[in-house]
N, CA and C atoms as a LAMMPS dump frame, in Angstrom:
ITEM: TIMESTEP
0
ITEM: NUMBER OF ATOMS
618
ITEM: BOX BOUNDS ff ff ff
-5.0000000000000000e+02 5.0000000000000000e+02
-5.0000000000000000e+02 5.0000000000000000e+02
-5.0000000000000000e+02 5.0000000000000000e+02
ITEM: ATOMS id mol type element x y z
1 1 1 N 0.844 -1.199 0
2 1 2 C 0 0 0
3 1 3 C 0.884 1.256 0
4 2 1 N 0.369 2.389 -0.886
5 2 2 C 1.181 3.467 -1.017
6 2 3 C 1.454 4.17 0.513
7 3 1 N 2.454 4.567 0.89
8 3 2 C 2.842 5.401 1.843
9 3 3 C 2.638 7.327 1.239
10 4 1 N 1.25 7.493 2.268
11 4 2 C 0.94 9.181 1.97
12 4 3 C 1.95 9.959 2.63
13 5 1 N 2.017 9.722 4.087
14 5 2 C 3.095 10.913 4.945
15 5 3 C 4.458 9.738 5.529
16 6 1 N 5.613 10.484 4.923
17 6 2 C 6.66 9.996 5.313
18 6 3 C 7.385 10.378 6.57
19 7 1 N 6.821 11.195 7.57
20 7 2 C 7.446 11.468 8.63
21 7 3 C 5.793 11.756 9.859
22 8 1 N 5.429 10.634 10.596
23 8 2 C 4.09 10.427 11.195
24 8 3 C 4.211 10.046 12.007
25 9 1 N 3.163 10.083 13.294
26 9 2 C 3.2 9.584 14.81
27 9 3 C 1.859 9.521 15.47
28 10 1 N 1.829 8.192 15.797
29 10 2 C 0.855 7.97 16.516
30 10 3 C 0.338 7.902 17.893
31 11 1 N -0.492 8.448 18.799
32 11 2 C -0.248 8.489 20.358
33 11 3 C -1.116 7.73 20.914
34 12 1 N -0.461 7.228 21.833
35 12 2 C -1.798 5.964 22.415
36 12 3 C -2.356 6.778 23.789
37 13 1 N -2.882 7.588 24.345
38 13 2 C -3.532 8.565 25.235
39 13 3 C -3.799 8.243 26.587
40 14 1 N -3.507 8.007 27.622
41 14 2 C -3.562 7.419 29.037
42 14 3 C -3.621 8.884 30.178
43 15 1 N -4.688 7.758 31.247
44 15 2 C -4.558 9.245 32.071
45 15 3 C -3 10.044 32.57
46 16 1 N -1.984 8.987 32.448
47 16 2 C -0.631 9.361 33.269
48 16 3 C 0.452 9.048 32.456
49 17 1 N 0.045 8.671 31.457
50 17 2 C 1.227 8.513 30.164
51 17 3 C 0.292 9.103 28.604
52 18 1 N 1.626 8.606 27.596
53 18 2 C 1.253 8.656 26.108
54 18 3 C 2.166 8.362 25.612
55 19 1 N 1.996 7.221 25.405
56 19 2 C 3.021 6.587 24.064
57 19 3 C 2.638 6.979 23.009
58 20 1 N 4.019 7.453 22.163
59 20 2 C 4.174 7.903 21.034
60 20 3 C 5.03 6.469 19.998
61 21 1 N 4.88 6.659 18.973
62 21 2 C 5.228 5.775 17.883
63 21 3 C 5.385 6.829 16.734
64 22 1 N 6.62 6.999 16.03
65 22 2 C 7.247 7.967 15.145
66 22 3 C 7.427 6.672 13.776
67 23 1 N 7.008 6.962 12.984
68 23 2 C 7.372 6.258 11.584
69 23 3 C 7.838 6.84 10.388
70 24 1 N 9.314 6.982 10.188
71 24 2 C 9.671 7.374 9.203
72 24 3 C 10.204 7.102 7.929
73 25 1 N 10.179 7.322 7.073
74 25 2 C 10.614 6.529 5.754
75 25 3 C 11.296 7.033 5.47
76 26 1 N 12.578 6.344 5.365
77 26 2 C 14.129 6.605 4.552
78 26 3 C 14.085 7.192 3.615
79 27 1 N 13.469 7.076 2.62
80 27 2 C 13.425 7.495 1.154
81 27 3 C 12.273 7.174 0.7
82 28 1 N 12.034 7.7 -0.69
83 28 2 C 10.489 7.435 -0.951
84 28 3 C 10.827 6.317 -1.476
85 29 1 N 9.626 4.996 -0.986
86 29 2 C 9.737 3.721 -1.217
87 29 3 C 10.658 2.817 -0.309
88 30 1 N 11.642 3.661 0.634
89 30 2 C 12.769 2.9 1.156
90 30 3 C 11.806 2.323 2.443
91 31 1 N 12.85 2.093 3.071
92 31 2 C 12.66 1.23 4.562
93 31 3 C 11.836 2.227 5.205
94 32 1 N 11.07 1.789 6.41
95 32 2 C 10.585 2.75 7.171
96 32 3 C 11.194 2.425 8.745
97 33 1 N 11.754 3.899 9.672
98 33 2 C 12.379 3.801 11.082
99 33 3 C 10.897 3.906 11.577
100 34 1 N 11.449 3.277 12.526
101 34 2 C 10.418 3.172 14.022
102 34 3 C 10.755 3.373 14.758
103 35 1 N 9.931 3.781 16.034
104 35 2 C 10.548 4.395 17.186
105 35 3 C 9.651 4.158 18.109
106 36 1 N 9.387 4.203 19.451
107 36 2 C 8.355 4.331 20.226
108 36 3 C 8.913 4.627 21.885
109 37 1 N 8.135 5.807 22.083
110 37 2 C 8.956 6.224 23.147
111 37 3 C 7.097 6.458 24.61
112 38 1 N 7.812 6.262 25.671
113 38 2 C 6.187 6.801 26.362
114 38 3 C 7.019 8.004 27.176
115 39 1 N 5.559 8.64 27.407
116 39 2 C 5.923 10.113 28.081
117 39 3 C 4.642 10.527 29.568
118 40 1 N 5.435 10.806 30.082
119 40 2 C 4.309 11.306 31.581
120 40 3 C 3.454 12.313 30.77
121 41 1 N 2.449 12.622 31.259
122 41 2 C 1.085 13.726 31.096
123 41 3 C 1.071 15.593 31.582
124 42 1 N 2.392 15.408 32.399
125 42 2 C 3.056 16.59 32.966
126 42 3 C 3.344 17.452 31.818
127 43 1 N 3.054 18.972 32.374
128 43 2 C 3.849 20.075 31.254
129 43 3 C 5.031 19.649 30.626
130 44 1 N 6.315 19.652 31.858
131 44 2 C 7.449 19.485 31.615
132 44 3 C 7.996 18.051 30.115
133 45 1 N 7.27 16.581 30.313
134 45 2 C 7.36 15.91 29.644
135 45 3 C 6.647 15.784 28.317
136 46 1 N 5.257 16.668 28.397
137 46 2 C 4.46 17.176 27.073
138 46 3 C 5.468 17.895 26.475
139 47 1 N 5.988 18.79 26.822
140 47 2 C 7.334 19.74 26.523
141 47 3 C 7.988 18.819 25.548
142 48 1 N 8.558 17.693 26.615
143 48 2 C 9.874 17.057 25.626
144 48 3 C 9.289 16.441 24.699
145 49 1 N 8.315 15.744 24.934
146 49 2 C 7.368 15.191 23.388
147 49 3 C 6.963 15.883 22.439
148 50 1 N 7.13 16.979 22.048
149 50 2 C 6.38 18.05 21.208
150 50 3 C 8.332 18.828 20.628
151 51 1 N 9.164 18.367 22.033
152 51 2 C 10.463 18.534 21.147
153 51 3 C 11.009 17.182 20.132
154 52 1 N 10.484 16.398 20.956
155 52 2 C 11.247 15.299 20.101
156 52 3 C 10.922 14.643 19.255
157 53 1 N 9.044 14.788 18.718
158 53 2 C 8.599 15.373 17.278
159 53 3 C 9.264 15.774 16.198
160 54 1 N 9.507 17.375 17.488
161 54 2 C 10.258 18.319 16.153
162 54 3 C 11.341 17.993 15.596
163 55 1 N 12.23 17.547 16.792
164 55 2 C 13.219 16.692 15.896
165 55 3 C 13.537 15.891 14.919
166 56 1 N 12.263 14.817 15.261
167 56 2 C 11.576 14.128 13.965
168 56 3 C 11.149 14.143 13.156
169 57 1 N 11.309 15.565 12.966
170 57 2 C 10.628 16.223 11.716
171 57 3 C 9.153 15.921 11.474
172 58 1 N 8.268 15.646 12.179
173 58 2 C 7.006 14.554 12.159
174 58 3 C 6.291 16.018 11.47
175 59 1 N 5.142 15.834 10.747
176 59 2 C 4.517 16.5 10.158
177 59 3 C 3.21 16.54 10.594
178 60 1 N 2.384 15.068 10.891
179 60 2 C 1.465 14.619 10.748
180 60 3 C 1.639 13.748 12.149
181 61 1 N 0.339 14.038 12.949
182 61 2 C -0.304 13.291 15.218
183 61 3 C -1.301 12.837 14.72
184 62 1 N -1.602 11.671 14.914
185 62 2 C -2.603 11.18 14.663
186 62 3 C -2.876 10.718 16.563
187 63 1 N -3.975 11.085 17.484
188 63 2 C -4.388 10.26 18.576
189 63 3 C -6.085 10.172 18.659
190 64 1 N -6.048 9.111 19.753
191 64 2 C -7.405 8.522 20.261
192 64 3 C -7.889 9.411 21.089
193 65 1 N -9.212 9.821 21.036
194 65 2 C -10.217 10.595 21.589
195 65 3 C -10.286 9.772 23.014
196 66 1 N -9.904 10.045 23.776
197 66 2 C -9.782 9.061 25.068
198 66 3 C -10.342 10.316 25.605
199 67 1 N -11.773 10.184 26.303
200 67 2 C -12.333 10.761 27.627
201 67 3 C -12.025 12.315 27.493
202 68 1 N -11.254 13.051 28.67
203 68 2 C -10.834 14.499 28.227
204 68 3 C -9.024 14.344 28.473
205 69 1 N -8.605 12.996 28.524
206 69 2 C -7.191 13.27 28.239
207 69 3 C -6.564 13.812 27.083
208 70 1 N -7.352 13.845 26.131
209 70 2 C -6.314 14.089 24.571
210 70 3 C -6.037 15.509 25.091
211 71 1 N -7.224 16.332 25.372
212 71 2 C -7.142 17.701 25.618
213 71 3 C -5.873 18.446 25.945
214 72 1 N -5.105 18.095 26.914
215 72 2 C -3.867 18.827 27.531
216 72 3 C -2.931 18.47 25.887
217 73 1 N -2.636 17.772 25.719
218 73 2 C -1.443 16.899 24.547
219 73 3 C -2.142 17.578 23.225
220 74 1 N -3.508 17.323 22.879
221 74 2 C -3.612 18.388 21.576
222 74 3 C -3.493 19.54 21.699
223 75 1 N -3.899 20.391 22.662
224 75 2 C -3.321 22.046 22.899
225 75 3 C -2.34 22.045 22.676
226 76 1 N -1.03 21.334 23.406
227 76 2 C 0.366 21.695 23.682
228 76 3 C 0.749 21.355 22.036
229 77 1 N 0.046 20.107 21.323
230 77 2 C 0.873 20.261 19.503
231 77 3 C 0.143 20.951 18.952
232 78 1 N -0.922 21.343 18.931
233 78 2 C -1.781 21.961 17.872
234 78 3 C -1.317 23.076 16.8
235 79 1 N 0.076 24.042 17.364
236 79 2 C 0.493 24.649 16.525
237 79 3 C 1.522 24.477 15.676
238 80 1 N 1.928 23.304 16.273
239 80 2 C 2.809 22.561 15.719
240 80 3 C 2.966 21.599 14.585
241 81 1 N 2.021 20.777 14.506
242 81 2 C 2.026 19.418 13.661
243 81 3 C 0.506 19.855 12.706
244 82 1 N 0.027 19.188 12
245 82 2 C -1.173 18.387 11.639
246 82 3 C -1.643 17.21 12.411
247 83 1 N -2.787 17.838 13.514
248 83 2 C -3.505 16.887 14.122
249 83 3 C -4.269 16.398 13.604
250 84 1 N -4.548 15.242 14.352
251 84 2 C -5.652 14.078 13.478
252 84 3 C -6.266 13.177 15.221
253 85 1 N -7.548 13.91 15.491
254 85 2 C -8.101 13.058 16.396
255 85 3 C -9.59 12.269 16.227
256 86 1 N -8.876 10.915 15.999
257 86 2 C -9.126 10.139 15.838
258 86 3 C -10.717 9.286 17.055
259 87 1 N -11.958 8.645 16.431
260 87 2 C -12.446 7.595 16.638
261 87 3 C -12.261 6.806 16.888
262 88 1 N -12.114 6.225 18.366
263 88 2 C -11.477 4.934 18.432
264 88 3 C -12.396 3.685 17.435
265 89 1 N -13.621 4.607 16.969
266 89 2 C -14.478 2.973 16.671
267 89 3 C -13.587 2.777 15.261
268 90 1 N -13.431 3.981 14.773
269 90 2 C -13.174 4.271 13.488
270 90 3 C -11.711 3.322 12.884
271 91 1 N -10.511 3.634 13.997
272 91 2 C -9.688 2.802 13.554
273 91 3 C -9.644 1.28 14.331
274 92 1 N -10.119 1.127 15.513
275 92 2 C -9.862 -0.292 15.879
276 92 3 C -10.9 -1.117 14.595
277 93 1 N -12.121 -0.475 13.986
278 93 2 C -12.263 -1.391 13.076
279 93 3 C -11.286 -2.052 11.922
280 94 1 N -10.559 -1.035 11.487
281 94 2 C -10.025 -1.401 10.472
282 94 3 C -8.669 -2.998 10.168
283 95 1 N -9.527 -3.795 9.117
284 95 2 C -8.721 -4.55 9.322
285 95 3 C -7.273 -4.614 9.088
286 96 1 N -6.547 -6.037 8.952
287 96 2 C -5.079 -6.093 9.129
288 96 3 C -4.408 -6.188 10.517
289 97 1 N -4.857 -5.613 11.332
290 97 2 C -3.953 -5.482 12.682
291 97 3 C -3.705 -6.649 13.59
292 98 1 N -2.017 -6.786 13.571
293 98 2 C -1.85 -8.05 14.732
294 98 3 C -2.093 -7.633 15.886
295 99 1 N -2.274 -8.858 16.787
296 99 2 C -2.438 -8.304 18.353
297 99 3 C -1.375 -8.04 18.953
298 100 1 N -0.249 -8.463 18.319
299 100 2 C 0.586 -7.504 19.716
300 100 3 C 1.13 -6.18 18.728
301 101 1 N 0.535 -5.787 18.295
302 101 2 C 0.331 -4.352 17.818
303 101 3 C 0.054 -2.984 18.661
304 102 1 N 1 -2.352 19.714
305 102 2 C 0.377 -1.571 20.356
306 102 3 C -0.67 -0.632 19.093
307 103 1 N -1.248 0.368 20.497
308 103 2 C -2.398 0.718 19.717
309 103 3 C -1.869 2.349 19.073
310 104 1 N -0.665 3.008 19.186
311 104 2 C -0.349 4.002 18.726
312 104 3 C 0.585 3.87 17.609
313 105 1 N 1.495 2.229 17.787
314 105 2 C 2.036 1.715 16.412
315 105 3 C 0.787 1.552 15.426
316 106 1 N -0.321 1.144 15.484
317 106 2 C -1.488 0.805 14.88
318 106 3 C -2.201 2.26 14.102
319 107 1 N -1.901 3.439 14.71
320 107 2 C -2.126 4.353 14.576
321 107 3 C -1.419 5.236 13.68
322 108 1 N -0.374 4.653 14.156
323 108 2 C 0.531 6.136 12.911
324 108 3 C 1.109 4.955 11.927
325 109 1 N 0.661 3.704 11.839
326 109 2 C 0.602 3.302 10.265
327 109 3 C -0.634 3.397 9.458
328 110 1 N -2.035 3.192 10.12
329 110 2 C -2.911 3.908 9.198
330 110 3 C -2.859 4.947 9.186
331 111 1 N -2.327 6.153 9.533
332 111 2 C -2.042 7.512 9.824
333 111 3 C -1.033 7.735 8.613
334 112 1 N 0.172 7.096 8.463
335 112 2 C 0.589 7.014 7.523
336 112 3 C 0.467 6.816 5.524
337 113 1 N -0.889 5.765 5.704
338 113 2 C -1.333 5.053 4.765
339 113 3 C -2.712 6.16 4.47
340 114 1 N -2.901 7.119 4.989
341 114 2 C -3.836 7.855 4.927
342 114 3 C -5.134 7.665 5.353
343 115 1 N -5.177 6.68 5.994
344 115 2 C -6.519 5.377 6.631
345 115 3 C -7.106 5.939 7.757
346 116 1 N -6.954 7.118 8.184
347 116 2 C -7.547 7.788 8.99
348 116 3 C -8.527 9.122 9.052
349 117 1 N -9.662 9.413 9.612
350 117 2 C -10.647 10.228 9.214
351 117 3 C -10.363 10.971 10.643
352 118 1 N -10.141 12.706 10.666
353 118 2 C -9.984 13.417 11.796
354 118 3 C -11.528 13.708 12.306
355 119 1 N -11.777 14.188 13.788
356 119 2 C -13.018 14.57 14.403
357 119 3 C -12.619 16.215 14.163
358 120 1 N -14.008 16.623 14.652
359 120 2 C -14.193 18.269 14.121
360 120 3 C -13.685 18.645 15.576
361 121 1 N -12.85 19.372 16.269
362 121 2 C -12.006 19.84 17.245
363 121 3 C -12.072 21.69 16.291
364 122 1 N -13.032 22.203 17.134
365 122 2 C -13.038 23.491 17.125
366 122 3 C -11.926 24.631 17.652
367 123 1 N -11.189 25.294 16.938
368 123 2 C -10.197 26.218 16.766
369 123 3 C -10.598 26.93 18.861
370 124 1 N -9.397 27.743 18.731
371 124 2 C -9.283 27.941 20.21
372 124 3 C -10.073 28.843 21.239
373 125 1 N -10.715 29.929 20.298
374 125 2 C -11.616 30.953 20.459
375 125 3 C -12.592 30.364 21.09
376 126 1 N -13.182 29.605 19.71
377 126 2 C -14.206 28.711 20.162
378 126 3 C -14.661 27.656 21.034
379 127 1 N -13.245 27.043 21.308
380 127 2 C -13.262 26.008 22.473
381 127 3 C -13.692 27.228 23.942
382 128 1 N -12.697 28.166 24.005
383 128 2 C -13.069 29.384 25.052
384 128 3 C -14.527 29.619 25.603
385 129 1 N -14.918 30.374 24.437
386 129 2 C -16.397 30.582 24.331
387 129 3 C -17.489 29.304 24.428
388 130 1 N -17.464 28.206 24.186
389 130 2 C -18.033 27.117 24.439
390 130 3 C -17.667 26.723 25.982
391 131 1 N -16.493 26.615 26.373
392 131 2 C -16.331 26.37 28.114
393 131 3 C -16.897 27.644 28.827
394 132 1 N -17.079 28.605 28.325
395 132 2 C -17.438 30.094 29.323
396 132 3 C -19.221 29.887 29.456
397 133 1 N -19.729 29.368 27.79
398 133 2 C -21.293 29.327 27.906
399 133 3 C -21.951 28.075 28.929
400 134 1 N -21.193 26.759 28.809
401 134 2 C -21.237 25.603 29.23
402 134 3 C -20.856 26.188 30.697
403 135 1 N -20.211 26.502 31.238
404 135 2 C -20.217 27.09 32.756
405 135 3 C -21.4 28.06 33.005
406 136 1 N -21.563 29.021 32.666
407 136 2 C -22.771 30.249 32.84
408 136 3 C -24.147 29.063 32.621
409 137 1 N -24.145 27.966 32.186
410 137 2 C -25.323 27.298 31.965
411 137 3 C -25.237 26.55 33.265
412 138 1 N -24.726 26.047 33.382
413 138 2 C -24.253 25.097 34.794
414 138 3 C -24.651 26.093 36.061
415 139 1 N -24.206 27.091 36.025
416 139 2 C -24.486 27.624 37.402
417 139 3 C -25.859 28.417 37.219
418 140 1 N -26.323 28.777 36.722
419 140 2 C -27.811 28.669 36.563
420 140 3 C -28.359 27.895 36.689
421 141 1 N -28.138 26.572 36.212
422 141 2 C -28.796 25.394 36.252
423 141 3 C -29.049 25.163 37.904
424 142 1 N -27.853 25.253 38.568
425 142 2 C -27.444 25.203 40.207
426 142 3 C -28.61 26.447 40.88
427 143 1 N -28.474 27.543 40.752
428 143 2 C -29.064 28.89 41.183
429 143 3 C -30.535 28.113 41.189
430 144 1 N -31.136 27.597 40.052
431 144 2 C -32.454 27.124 40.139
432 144 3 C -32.995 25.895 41.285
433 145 1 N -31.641 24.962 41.092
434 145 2 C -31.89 23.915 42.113
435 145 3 C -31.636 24.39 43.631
436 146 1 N -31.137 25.315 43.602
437 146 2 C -31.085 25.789 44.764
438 146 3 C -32.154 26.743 45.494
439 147 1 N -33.001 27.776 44.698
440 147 2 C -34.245 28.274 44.584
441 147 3 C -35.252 27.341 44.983
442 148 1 N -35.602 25.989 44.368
443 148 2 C -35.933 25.134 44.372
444 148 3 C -35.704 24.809 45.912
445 149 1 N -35.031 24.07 45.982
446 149 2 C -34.272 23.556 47.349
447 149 3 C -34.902 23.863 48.881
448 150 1 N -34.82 25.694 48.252
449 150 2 C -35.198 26.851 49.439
450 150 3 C -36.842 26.978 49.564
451 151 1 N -37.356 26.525 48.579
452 151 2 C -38.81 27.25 48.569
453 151 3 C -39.459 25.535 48.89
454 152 1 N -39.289 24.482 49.086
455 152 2 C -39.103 23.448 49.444
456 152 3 C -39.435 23.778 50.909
457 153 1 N -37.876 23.986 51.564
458 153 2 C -37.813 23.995 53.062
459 153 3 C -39.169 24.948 53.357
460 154 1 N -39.362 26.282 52.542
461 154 2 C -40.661 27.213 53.478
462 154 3 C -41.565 26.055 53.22
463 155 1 N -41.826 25.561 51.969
464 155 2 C -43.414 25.162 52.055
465 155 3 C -43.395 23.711 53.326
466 156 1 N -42.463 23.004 53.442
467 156 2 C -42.564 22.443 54.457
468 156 3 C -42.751 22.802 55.965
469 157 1 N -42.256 24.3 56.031
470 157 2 C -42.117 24.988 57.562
471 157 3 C -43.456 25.752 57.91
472 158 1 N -44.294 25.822 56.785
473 158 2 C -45.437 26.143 56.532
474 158 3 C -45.515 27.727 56.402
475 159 1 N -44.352 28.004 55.624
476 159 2 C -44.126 29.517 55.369
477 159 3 C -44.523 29.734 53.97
478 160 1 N -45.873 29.429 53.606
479 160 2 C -45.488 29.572 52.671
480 160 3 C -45.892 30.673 52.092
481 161 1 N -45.189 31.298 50.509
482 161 2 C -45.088 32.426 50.07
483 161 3 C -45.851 32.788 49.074
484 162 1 N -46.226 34.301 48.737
485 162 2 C -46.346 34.733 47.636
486 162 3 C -45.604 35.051 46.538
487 163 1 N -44.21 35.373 47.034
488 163 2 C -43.01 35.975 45.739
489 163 3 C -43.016 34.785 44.975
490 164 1 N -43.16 34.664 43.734
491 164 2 C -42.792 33.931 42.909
492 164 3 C -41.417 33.45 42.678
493 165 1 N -40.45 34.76 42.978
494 165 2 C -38.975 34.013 43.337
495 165 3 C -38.768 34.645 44.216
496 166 1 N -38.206 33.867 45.467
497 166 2 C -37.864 33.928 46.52
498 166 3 C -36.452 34.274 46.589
499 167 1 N -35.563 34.268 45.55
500 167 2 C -34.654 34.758 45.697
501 167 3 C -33.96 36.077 45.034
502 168 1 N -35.174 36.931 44.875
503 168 2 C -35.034 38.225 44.063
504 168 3 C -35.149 39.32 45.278
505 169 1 N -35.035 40.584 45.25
506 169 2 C -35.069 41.892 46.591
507 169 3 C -35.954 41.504 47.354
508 170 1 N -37.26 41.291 47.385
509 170 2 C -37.98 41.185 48.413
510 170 3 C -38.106 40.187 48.868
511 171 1 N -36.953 38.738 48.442
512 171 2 C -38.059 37.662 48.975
513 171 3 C -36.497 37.241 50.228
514 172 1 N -35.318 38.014 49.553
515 172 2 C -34.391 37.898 49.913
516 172 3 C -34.082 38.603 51.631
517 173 1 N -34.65 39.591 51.369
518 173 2 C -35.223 40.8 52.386
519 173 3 C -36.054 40.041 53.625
520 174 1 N -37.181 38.937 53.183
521 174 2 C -37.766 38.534 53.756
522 174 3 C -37.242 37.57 54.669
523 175 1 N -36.641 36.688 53.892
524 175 2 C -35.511 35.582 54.579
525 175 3 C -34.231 36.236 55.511
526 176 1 N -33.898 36.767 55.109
527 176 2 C -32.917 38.041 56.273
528 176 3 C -33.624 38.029 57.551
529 177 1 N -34.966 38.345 57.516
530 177 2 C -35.786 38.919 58.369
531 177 3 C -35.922 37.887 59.334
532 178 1 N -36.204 36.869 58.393
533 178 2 C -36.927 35.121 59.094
534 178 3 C -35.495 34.657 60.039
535 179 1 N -34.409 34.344 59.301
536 179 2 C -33.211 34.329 59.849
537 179 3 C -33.127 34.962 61.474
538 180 1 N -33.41 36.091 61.176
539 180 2 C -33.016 37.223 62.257
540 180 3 C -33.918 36.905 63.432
541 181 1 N -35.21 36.1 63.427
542 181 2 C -35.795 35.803 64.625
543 181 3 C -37.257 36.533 64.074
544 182 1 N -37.319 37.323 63.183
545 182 2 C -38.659 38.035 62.718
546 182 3 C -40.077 36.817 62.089
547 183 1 N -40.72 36.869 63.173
548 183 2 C -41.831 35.808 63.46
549 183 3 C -43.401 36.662 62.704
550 184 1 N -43.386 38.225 62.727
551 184 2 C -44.643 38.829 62.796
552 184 3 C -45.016 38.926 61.386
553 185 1 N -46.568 37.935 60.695
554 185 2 C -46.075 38.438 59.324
555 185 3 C -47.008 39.651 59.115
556 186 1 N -47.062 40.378 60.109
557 186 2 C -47.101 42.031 59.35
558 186 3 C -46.273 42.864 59.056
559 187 1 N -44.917 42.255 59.749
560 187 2 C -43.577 42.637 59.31
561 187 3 C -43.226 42.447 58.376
562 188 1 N -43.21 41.406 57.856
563 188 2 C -42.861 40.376 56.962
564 188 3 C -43.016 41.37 55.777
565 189 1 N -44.546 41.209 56.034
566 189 2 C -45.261 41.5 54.987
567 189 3 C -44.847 42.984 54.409
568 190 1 N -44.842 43.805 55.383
569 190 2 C -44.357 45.244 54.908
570 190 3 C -42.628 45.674 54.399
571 191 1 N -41.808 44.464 54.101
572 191 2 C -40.671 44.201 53.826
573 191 3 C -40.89 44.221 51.905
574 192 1 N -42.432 43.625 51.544
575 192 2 C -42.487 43.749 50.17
576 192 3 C -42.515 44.983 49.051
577 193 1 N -42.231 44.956 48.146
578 193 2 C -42.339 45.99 47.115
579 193 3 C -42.691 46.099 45.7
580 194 1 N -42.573 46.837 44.891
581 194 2 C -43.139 46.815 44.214
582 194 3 C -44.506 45.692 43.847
583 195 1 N -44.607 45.161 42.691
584 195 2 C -45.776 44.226 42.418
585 195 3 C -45.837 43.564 43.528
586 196 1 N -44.965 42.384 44.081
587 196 2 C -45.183 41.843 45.437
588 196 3 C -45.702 42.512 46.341
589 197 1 N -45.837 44.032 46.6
590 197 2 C -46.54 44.598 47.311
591 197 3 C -48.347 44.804 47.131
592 198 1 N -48.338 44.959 46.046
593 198 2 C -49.807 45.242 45.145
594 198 3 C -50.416 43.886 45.442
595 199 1 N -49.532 42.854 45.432
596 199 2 C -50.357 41.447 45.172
597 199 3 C -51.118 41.684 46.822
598 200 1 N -49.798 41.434 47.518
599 200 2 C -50.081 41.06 49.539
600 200 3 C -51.436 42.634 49.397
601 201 1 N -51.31 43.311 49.233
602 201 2 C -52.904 44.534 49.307
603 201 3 C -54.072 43.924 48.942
604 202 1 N -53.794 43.416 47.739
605 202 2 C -55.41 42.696 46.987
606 202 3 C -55.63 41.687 48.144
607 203 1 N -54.76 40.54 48.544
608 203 2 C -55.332 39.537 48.974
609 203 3 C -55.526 40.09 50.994
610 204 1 N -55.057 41.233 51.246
611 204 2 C -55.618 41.747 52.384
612 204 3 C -56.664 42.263 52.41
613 205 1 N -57.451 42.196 51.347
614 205 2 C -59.012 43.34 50.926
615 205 3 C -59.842 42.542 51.056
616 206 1 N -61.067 42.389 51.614
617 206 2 C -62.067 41.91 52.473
618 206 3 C -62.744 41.645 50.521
């Protein structure tokens, strides 16, 4: 089978390592070097793997979408090489492979042979802006269960309320109050404002 990239590497992705596998071809058509080296998950050793690439002149990373480990190791090459992150369904299907084939030698020879299809890994902006929205959603999500949570405990204590959210100026005001030992709800009550105020009037009117 034709050889597409003559200088390629494949990474096998672990929470506390990453073996690398470098395949290079002598000449076009010649022999191909091999190499395979593993590396800790640390800055310092991502460092030396991304030097000793370069050394290798490697052009072309092909790794496995493993969980959120690829993450640290594709940032640190991304400006470096042509990444290629890979489906694990995508290449363990493919046939040919012996079993004692590690799985990053397995990798940067279909990587090589061009036998590999990359995942869509959004540019860096965008990764940003996607972790900033995905957080601001999350803690809202929380703010509600926690609203929730609170308006729970009154209706069980038999406090229960008119504010629709209990955790906006007046309902907040109110709970201060409750906290503080404030038992009277004509107190309470005169703690409300705006619309919350208009409502507690109507339902005091004979």
């Amino acid at each position: 089978m034709e050889r597409l990239i003559e200088r390629c590497c494949g990474l096998d992705v672990h929470k506390a390592t990453v073996s690398a596998c470098v395949r290079v071809t002598q000449r076009p058509g010649g022999e191909v070097k091999r190499e395979v080296r593993t590396f800790a998950t640390t800055t310092p050793e991502l460092l030396a793997l991304r030097e000793w690439l370069s050394e290798q002149r490697v052009t072309h990373v092909a790794m496995e979408a493993t969980g959120v480990y690829w993450k640290p190791i594709y940032y640190m090459l991304e400006n470096d090489f042509e990444l290629l992150l890979v489906n694990p369904a995508h290449f363990k299907q493919v046939p040919g492979r012996k079993t004692d084939v590690a799985d990053c030698a397995w990798l940067a020879q279909l990587l090589e042979h061009g036998l590999l299809r990359s995942s869509f890994v959004p540019p860096a902006p965008i990764r940003e802006l996607r972790d900033l929205t995905r957080y601001r959603k999350s803690l809202t999500e929380e703010r509600t269960r926690a609203a929730n949570r609170l308006h729970k405990v009154l209706q069980d204590a038999g406090s229960s309320s008119v504010a629709t959210d209990t955790l906006e100026i007046c309902g907040r005001s109110m709970l201060i109050a409750l906290v503080a030992g404030t038992t009277d709800p004509a107190l309470l009550a005169d703690l409300a404002r705006g619309q919350l105020r208009k409502k507690l009037l109507n339902c005091a009117r004979p």
